[in-house]
N, C-alpha and C positions, 0 to 999 in steps of 0.2 A: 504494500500500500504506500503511495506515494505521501509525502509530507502537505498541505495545503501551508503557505506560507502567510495567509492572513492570519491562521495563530498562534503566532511567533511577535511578542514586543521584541527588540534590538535586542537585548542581551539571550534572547530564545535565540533569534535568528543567528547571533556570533557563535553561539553554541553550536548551531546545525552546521553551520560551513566549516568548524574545526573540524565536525566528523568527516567531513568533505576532501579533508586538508586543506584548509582554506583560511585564508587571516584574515583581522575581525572586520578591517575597510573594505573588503568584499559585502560583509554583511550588510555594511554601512552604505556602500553603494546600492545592493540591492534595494536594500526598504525605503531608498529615496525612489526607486524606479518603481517599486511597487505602488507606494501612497502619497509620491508626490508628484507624479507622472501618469500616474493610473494605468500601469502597463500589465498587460494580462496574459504574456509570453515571454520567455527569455530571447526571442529572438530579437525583440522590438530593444534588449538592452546594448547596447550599440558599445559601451564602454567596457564590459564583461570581455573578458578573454575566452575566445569562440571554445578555446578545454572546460572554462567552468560551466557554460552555455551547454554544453553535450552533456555534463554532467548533472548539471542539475535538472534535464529531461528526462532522465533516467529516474529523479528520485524525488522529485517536487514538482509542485501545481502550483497553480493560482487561480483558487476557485471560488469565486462570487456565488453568490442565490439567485436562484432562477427568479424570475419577477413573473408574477402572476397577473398583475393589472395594476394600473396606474392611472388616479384619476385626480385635476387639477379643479379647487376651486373657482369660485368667481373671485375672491379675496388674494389669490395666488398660492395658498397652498397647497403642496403636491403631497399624496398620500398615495406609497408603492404596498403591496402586497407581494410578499416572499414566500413562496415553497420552500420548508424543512424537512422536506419527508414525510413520509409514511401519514399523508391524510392531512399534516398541518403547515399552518401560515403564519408569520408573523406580519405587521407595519412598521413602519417611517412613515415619521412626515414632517415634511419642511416649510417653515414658518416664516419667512419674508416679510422683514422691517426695514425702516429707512435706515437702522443703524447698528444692521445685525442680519444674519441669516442663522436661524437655530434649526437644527434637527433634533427630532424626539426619535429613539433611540431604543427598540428591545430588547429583552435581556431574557425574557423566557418564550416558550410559545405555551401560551395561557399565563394562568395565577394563581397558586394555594391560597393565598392570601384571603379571597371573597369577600373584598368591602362591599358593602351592601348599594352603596352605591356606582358599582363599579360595574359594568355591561360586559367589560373583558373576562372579570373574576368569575362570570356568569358561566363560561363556558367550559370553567374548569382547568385543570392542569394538567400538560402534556410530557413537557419534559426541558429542563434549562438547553440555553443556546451553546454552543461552543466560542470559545473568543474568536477564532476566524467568522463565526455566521454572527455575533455583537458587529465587528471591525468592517465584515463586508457591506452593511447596511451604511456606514459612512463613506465607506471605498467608493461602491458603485454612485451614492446622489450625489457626493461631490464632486465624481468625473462626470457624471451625465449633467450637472448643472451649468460644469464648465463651456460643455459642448453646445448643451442649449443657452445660455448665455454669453455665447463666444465672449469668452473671456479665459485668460489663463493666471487669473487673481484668481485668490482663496473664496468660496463662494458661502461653505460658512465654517461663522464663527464662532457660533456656542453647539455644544452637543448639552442636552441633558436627558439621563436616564431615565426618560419619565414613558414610555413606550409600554409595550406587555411586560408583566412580570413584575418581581420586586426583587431587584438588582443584589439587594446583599444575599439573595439566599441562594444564588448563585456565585458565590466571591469569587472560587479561584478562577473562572474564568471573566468575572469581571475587570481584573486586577489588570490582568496585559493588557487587556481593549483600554482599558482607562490610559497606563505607559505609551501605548499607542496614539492615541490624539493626543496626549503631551509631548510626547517627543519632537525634536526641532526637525528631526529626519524624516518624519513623517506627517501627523497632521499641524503639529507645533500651535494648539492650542492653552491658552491661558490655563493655569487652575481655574481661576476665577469664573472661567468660560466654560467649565464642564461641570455639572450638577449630577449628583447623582440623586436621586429621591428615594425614601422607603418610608415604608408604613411603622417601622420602629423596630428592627433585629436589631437590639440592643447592644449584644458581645460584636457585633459584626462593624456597628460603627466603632467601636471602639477600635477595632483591627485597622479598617479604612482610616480611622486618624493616625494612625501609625506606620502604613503601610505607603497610602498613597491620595495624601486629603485632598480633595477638592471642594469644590461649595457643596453644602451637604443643603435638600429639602425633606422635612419631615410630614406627614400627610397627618395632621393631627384634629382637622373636623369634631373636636368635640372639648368641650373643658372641665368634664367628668368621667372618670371611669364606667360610671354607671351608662354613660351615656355614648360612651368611647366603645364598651365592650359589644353592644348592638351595632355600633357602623362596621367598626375597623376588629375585627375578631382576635388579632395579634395583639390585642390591648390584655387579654385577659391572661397573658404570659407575662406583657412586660407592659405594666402599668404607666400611668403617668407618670408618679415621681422618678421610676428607674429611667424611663425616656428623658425627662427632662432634665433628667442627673447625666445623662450618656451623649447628651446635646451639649451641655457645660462640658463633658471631657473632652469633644469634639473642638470647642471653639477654640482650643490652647493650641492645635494643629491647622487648625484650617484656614486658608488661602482670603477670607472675609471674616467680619469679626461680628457677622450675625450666621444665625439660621435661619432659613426661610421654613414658615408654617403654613404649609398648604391645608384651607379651611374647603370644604364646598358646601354651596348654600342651600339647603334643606328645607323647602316649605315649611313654618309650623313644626319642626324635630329641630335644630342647632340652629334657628339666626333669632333667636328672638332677644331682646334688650337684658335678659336677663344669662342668657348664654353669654353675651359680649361683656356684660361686667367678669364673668365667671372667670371668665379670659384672660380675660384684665390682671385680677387678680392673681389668675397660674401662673404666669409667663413675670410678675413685678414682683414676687413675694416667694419664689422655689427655692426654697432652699437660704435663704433670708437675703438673700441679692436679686433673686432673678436670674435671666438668661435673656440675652443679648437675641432681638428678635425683629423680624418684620414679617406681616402676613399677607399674605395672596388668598384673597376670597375668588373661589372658582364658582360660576353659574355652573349648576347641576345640569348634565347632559341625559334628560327622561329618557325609560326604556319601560317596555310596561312590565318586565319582571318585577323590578326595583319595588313598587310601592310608592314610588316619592314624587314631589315632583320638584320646580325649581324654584325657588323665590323670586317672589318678583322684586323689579329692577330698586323700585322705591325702599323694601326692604333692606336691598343687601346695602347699597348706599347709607342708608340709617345705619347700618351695622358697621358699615367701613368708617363711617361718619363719629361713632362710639370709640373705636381704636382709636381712629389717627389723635381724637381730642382728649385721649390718656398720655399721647405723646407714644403712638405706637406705629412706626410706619405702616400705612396698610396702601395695596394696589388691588384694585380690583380685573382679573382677568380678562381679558377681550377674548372673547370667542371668535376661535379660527376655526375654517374649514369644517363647520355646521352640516353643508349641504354634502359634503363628501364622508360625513360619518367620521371624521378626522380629527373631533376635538375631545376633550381629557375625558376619558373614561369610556372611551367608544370604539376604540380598537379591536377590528376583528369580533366584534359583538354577534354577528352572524353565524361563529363557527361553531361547530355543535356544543351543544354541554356535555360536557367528557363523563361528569361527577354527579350530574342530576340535581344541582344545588338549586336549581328554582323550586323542584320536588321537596326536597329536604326543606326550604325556608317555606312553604307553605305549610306544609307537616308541622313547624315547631310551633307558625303559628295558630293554626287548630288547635295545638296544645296550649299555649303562654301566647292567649291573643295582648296585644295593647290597645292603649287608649288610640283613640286617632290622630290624635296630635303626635302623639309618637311615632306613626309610620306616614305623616303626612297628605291620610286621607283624610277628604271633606267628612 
């Protein structure tokens, strides 16, 4: 079986060319030819000495994901679908700003995770990506962007992990993808410019401050446990205080001197005047200091499994309205790529449910119905 060389970070790839007998500026040239050239054959490597070229045919690829379809909004967002094998798909999609090109970024195909408002988590868990299928998903929109954008500038410049999945529960193969768009040799992305997001694997951030911080976003939609353990299910492992404890370890590593809290807004279940003080108070009193914070209120993206629906506009504003005049920076999300199924929490919504977890939350609620305010119906 031949090597796929998207995953290989630089100190992979100097590895594999010693087995080669090869020294490490061979490596170094390669991964420039790989990810910053987009070249998808050793032949296209013109500076390679035609012996390493013969050699490396023998024993290495370079093999992207198949794209399955690709559909552009009105707004300009592009949303690709990739074949993984055996049945399943992940997404990309790229976000075009006046002062930034971000891609959102998969890490698994599906999600154990099952936030309750989560259209992805819906479908269940398949199986973590490998770092070549993380790193191909930036390989292939970055060269195709360049192409359709004739241009041969960087086309973007933030990745954040916010895609299928929840990225730490994948580490070791998140680790090199991350090496990877940092590297100068490669996509030579800022810390500051790669986000990774989780629902809160507590030991796992820790590891990632240690390992290889970049700006960390926490999905934390509630300011009670009680109220945390119905959305975000991974709450009743690792509760609020250890999250907010494991966000402080984070901040002494990481590339920005906040964390971002991804909030989404929940008819009637988390925006009400009395959640935002709640808030207030978690995030200014944890721990007798606090934690250094700014939040992103996300509009709920309706699915009719979910129960929920989204708050309206007047709402979340009042609720962003309550932050920012605690002196808490808060931004509210602009929804992209709506018409293309493309925005947070919608990815790949369509593909079967592996796990039957729409079955199973209807079951538990026949058993432990709630109030309606709590699931957001009238």
């Amino acid at each position: 079986m031949t090597a796929n060389l998207l995953d290989f970070d630089l100190e992979g790839l100097a590895a594999f060319c010693e087995t080669l007998g090869e020294k490490r500026f061979r490596a170094t040239q390669l991964y420039r030819w790989i990810h910053q050239r987009g070249a998808r054959n050793f032949d296209q490597m013109s500076d390679l000495a035609k012996s390493l070229r013969a050699k490396l045919q023998g024993v290495a690829r370079i093999e992207g994901l198949p794209v399955i379809s690709q559909h552009e909004s009105a707004d300009g967002t592009i949303k690709w679908l990739f074949d993984v094998g055996q049945g399943n798909a992940v997404e990309a999609v790229f976000i075009p700003e006046d002062d930034r090109g971000t891609l959102c970024v998969s890490s698994q195909a599906g999600c154990a995770v099952g936030c309750r408002f989560c259209s992805t988590g819906h479908q269940g868990f398949a199986r973590n990506l490998s770092t070549g299928e993380i790193v191909a998903q930036l390989w292939f929109a970055e060269h195709f962007l360049r192409q359709h954008l004739q241009t041969q500038e960087r086309v973007i410049s933030n990745v954040v992990m916010m895609g299928m999945g929840e990225p730490l529960q994948n580490y070791a193969a998140l680790v090199p993808a991350l090496r990877t768009m940092l590297d100068d040799h490669g996509y030579g992305l800022s810390r500051r410019r790669v986000t990774v997001s989780t629902s809160g694997v507590v030991p796992m951030m820790d590891r990632l401050g240690q390992d290889c911080p970049v700006a960390l976003a926490v999905s934390l939609h509630a300011p009670t446990d009680a109220l945390r353990d119905s959305l975000v299910p991974i709450n009743r492992k690792y509760p609020l205080a250890e999250l907010l404890d494991a966000c402080k370890r984070y901040l002494v590593h990481a590339p920005r001197d906040f964390i971002t809290f991804e909030y989404c807004m929940l008819d009637g279940v988390n925006d009400q005047a009395e959640h935002a003080q709640a808030l207030i108070d978690l995030v200014r009193r944890h721990g007798g200091q606090g934690v250094a914070c700014k939040f992103n209120l996300i509009p709920f993206n309706p699915f009719p499994q979910s129960g929920l629906r989204r708050s309206p506009q007047p709402q979340v504003l009042a609720f962003a309205k309550l932050l920012s005049d605690a002196g808490i920076v808060t931004t509210v999300r602009k929804t992209r790529g709506d018409d293309i199924d493309a925005a947070c929490g919608q990815l790949a919504g369509d593909v079967r449910d592996r796990t039957q977890v729409v079955v199973r939350i209807a079951r538990q609620r026949n058993l432990n119905p709630m109030p309606a305010t709590a699931t957001g119906q009238a």
